[in-house]
C-alpha positions as CSV (number, residue, x, y, z in Angstrom):
1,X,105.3,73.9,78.7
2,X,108.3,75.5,76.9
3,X,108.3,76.5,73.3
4,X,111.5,77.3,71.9
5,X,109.3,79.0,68.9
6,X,110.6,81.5,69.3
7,X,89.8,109.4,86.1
8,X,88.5,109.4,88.4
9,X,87.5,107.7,91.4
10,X,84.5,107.3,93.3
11,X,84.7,108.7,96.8
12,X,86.0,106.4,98.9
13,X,84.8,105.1,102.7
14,X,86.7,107.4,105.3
15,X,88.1,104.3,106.9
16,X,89.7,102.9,103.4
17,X,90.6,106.2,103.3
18,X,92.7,106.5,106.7
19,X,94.3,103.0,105.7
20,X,96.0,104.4,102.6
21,X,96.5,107.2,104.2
22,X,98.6,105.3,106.9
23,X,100.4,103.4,104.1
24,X,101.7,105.9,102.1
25,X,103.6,107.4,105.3
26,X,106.7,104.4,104.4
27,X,109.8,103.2,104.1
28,X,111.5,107.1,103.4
29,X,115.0,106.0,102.5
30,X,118.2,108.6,103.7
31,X,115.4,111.5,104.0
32,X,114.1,111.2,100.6
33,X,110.3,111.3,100.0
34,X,107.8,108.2,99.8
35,X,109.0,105.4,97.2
36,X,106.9,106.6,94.5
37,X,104.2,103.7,93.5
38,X,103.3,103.7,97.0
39,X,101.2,106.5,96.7
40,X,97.0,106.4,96.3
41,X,96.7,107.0,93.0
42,X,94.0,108.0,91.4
43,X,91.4,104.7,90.7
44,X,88.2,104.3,89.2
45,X,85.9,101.2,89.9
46,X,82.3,100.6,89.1
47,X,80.4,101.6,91.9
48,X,76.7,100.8,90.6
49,X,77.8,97.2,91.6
50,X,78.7,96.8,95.2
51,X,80.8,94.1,96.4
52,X,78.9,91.3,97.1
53,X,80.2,88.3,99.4
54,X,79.8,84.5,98.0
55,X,81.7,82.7,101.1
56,X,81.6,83.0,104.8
57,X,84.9,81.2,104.6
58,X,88.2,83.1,105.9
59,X,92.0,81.9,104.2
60,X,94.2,81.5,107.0
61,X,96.8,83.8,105.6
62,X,100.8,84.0,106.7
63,X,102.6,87.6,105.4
64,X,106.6,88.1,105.4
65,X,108.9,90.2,105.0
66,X,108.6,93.8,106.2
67,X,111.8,95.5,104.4
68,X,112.3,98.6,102.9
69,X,108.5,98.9,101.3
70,X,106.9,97.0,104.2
71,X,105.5,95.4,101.7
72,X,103.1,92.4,103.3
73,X,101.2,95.2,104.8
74,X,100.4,97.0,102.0
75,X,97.9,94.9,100.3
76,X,95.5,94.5,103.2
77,X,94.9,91.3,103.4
78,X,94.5,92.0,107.4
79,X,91.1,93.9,106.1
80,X,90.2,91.3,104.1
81,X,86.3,90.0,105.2
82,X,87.6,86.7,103.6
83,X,91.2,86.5,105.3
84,X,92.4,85.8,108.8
85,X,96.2,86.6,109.0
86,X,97.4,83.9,111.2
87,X,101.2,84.5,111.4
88,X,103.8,86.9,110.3
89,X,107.6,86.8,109.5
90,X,110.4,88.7,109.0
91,X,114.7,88.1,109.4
92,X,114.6,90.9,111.6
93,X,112.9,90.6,115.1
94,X,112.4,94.9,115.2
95,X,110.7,94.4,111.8
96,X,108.7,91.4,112.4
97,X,107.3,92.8,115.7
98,X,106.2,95.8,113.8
99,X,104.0,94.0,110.9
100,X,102.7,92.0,113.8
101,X,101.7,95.3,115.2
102,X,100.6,96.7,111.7
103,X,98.9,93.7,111.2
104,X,97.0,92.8,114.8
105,X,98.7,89.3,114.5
106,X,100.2,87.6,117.6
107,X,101.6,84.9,116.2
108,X,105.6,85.3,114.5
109,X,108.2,83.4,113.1
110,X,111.9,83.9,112.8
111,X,111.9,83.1,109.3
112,X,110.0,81.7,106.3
113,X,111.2,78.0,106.6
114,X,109.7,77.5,110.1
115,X,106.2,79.6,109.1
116,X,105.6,77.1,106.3
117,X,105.7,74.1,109.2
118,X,102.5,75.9,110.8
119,X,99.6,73.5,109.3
120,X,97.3,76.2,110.3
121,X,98.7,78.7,107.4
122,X,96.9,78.1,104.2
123,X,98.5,80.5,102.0
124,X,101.8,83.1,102.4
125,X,102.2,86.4,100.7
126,X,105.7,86.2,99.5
127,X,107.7,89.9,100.0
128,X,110.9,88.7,100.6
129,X,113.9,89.9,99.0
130,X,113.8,89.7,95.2
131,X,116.7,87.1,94.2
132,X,114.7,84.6,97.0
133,X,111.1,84.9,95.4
134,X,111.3,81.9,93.1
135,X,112.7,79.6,96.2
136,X,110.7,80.7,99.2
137,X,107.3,80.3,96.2
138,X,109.1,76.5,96.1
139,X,109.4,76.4,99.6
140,X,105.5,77.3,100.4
141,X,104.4,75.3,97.6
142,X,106.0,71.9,98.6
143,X,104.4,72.6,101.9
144,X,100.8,72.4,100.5
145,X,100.1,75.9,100.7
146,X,98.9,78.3,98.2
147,X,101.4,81.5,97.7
148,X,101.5,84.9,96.0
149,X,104.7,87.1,95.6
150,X,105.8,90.6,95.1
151,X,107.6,91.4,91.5
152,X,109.7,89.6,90.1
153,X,109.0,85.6,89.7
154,X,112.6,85.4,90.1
155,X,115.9,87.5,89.9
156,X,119.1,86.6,88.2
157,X,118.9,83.3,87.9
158,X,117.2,82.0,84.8
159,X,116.8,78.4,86.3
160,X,114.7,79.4,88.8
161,X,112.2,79.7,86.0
162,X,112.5,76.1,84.7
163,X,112.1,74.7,88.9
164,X,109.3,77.5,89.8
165,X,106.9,76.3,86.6
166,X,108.0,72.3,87.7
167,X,107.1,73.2,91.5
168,X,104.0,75.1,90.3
169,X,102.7,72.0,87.9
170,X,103.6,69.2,90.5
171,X,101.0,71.2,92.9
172,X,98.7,71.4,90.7
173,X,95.9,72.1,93.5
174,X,97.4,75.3,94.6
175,X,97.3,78.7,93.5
176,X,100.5,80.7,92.4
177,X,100.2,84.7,92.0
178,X,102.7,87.0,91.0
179,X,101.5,90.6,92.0
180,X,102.7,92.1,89.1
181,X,100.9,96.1,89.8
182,X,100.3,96.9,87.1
183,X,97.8,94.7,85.5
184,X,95.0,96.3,88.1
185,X,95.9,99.9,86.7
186,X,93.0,101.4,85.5
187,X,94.1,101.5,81.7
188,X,95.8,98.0,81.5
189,X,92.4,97.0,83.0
190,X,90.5,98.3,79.9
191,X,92.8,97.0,77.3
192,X,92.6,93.7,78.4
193,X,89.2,93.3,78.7
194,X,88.8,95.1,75.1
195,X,91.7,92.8,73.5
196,X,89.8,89.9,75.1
197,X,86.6,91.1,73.3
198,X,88.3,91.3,69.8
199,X,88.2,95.4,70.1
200,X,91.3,95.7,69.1
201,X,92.4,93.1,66.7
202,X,96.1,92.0,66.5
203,X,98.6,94.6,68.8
204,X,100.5,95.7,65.8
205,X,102.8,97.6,68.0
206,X,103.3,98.2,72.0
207,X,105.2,99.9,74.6
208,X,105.9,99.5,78.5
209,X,107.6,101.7,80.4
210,X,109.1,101.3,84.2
211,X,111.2,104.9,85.1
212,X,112.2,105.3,88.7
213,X,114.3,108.1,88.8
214,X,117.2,108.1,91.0
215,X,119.2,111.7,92.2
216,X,122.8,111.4,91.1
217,X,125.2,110.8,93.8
218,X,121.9,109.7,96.4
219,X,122.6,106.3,98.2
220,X,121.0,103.8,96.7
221,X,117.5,102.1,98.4
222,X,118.4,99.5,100.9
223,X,118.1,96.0,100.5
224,X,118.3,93.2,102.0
225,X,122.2,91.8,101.6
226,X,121.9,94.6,99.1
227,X,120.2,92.8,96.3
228,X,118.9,96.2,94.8
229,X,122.7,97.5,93.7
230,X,124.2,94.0,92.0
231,X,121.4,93.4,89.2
232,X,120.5,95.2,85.8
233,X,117.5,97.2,85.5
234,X,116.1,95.0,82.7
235,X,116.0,91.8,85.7
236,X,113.2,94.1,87.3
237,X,110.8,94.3,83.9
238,X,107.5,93.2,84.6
239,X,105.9,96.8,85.6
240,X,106.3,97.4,81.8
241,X,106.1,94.2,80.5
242,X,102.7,93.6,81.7
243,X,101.7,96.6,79.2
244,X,101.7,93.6,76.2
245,X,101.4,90.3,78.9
246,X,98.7,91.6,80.7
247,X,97.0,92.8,77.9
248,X,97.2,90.0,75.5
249,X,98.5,86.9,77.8
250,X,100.7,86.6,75.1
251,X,104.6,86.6,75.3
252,X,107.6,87.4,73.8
253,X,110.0,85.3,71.3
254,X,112.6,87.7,70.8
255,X,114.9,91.0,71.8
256,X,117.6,93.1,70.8
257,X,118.4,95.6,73.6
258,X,120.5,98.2,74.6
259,X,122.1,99.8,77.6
260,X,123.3,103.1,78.3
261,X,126.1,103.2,81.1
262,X,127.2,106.4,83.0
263,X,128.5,109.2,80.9
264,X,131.5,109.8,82.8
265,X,133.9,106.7,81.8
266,X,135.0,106.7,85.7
267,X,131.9,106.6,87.2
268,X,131.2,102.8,85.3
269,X,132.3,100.4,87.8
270,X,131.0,97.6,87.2
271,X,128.4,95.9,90.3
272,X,128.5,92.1,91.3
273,X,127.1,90.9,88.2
274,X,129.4,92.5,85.7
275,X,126.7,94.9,84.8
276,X,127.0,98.8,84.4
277,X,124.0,99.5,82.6
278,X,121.4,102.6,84.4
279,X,119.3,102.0,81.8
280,X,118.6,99.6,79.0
281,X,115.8,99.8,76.2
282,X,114.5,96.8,74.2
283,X,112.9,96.3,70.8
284,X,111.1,92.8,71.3
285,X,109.3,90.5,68.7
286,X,105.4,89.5,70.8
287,X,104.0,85.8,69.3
288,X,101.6,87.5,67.4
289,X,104.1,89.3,65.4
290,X,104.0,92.6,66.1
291,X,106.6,94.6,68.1
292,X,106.8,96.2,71.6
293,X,109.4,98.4,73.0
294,X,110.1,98.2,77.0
295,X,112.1,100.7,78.9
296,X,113.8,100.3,82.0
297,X,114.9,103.6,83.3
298,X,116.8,105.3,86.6
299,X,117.5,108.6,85.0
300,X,115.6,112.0,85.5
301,X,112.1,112.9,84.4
302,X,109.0,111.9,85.5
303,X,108.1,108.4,87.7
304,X,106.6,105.9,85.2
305,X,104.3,102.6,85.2
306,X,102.6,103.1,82.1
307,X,102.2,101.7,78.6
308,X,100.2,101.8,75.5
309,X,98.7,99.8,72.6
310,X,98.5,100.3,68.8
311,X,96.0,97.3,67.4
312,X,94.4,96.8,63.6
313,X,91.3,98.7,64.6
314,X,91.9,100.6,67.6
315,X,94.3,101.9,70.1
316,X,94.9,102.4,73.6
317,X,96.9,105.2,76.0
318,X,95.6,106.8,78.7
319,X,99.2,108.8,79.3
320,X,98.3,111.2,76.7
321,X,95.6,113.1,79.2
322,X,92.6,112.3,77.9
323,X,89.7,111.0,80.2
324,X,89.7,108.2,78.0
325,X,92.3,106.2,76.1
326,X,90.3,104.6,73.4
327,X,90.9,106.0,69.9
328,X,90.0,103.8,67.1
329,X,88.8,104.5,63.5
330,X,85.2,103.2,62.2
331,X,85.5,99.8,62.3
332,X,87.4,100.1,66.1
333,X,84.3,101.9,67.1
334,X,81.8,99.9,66.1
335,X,83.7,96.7,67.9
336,X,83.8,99.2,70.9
337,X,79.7,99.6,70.8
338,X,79.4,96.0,70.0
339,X,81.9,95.0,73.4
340,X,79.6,97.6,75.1
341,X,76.1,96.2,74.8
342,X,77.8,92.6,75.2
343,X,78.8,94.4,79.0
344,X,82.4,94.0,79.0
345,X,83.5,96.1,81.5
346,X,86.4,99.0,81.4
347,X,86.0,99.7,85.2
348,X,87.7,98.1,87.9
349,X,84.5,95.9,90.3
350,X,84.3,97.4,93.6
351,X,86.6,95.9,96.6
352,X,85.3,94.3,99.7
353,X,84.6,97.1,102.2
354,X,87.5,98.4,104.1
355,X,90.1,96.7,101.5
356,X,91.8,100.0,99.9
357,X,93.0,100.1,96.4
358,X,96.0,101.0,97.6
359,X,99.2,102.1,96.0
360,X,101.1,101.4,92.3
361,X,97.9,102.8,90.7
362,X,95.1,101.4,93.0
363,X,96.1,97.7,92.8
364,X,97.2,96.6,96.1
365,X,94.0,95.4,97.5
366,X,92.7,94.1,93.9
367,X,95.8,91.7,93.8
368,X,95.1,90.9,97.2
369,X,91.4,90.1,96.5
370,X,92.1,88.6,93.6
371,X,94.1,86.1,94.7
372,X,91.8,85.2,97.5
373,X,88.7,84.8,95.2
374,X,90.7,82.6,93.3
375,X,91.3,80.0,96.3
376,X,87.9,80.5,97.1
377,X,86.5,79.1,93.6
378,X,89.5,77.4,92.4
379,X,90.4,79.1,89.6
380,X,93.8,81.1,87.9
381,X,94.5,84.2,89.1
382,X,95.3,87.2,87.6
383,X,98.8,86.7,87.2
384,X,99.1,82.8,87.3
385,X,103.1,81.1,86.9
386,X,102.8,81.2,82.9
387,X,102.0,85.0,82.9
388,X,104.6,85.8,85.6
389,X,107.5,83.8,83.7
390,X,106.2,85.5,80.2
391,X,106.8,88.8,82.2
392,X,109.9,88.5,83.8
393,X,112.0,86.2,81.7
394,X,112.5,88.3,79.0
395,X,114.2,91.0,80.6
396,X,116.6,88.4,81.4
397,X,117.4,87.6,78.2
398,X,117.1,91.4,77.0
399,X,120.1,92.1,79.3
400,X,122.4,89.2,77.7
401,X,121.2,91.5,74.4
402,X,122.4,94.2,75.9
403,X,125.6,92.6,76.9
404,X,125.6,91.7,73.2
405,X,125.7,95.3,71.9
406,X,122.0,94.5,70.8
407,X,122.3,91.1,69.4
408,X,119.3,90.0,68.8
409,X,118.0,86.5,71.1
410,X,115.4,84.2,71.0
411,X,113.4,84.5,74.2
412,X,111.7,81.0,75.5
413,X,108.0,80.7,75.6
414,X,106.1,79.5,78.4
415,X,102.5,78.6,77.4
């Protein structure tokens, strides 16, 4: 419900290997390199404890949208021991006949309205164009099946929220996932199996930061009816926000923000939505009461998914270069040892074999498997509907801030 209160990695198997390998080779927009994020990243996992398989049983899985990022490939659920990908979709035919070749699927739809007829389809990986998440999610779920999307829940329109969470409840039965990246990064991983474990106390104070730098005077990434040049960057938050969500499955209650426009007075034409903000930066309040400070950011300097913690006993940042992000003083340290010999983990579980971590910091295929085991024994993913609204709609309410000269605004809370 609403409240208005307010590194590493262990040598992977040559054939994961040749998959990422293959993925990374995408979507290079006007000439320009790979979409950063899409890269293999370096990933550490736990490999004293091999996969091991609990079901014979294989989802009956439908993937669209092959864009830009050809994003339903990229997670491989078509490597999955657990997943048969049934059917494939995309608006374009050129595009939908290459996942279908990507994929090995023979089956394809024009679009994502007739896929959800086929009573075969079980489930549908979601990586349409951003502002049509939160309806085609509706769509799959009113047709009995389980669904996962790319980032974000929804785009723009802040009642998509309220008719996602009603769709979600009314199908109770059926699992909703938001692959929000980077929750499966190696750090974010850590933190929020040590925040579960009481390591780190209260999170006095956090940050989360999304950069994607963009040349001056490039073209712009395509999209789809060119959804990517008529938003604000704050409606595309949750790579940083998960650095407090994830960790905490806590949320936000309220924001001042600000935006920073183009230097040059003519060059701020204003997009669609009004908006002429390349970057905006917020100061919000979490529900535990401490603060966090999220940074969406197209400017120069280095690519960014990253984030870090400051807690009562300990802290958390694995951007400073050190093997390990853990500092904490005495009493941190011993709630460290004591988290240690009660086996919380820090490492990432191994993946099936031949499922890659794949790209945005070795999460691709953890998303994907997560969601699967979570059909298989009925239980929340990693990212369920209350985490993925907690994630994205604060930015939307950070940009009316911003709009605001920094006024600060209450943020709902979903819980």
């Amino acid at each position: 419900m609403i409240s208005t209160h307010i590194t590493r990695r262990g040598f992977l198997r040559s054939t994961a290997s040749a998959i990422v390998a293959s993925q990374t080779l995408i979507a290079r927009a006007h000439g320009a390199e790979a979409i950063p994020g899409f890269d293999q990243t370096k990933t550490d996992a736990d490999q004293s404890k091999p996969w091991e398989p609990f079901s014979d049983r294989k989802v009956r899985v439908g993937l669209v949208g092959y864009g830009l990022c050809q994003f339903s490939a990229a997670f491989d659920f078509q490597n999955h021991p657990n997943v048969e990908v049934v059917a494939v979709s995309d608006l374009f035919p050129d595009r939908c006949a290459a996942l279908a070749e990507h994929v090995k699927c023979s089956k394809t739809y024009p679009s994502l309205e007739e896929m959800v007829k086929d009573d075969r389809i079980e489930a549908i990986f979601v990586a349409t164009d951003a502002p049509s998440h939160a309806r085609h999610c509706i769509e799959v779920l009113n047709h009995g099946k389980h669904v996962c999307t790319a980032v974000p829940a929804f785009r723009g329109d802040i009642e998509d929220a309220e008719r996602l969470l009603a769709c979600v409840k009314k199908n109770a039965g059926l699992v909703y996932a938001m692959f929000e990246t980077s929750v499966f990064h190696d750090d974010l991983y850590a933190m929020e199996k040590l925040y579960a474990a009481g390591v780190f106390g209260h999170i006095v104070y956090s940050e989360g930061e999304y950069c994607h730098p963009h040349s001056l005077g490039a073209p712009s990434l395509g999209s789809y009816k060119d959804w990517r040049k008529h938003g604000c960057p704050m409606w595309y938050p949750t790579h940083a926000t998960a650095y407090y969500v994830g960790v905490t499955h806590g949320s936000f209650v309220q924001v001042s923000c600000q935006g920073t426009a183009a230097f040059d007075p003519s060059a701020r034409q204003p997009n669609r939505i009004g908006n002429i903000f390349k970057s905006e930066v917020g100061l919000f309040r979490t529900s535990e009461g401490g603060l966090c400070r999220i940074i969406i950011c197209g400017s120069q300097g280095e690519y960014l998914e990253a984030g870090r913690i400051r807690g009562e006993y300990a802290g958390y940042d694995w951007h400073n270069g050190r093997a390990d992000g853990f500092v904490g003083d005495a009493a941190g340290q011993q709630r460290l040892k004591e988290a240690m010999a009660r086996g919380v983990p820090r490492k990432k579980y191994a993946l099936p074999p031949g499922v890659a971590p794949g790209g945005h910091g070795g999460s691709h295929g953890y998303l994907a498997d997560d969601f699967i085991d979570a059909i298989l024994r009925g239980r929340k993913p990693a990212v369920d509907v209350i985490d993925a609204l907690n994630m994205t709609v604060p930015g939307y309410y950070a940009h009316l801030s911003a709009v605001k000269d920094g006024e600060t605004l209450k943020i709902p809370r979903y819980s």
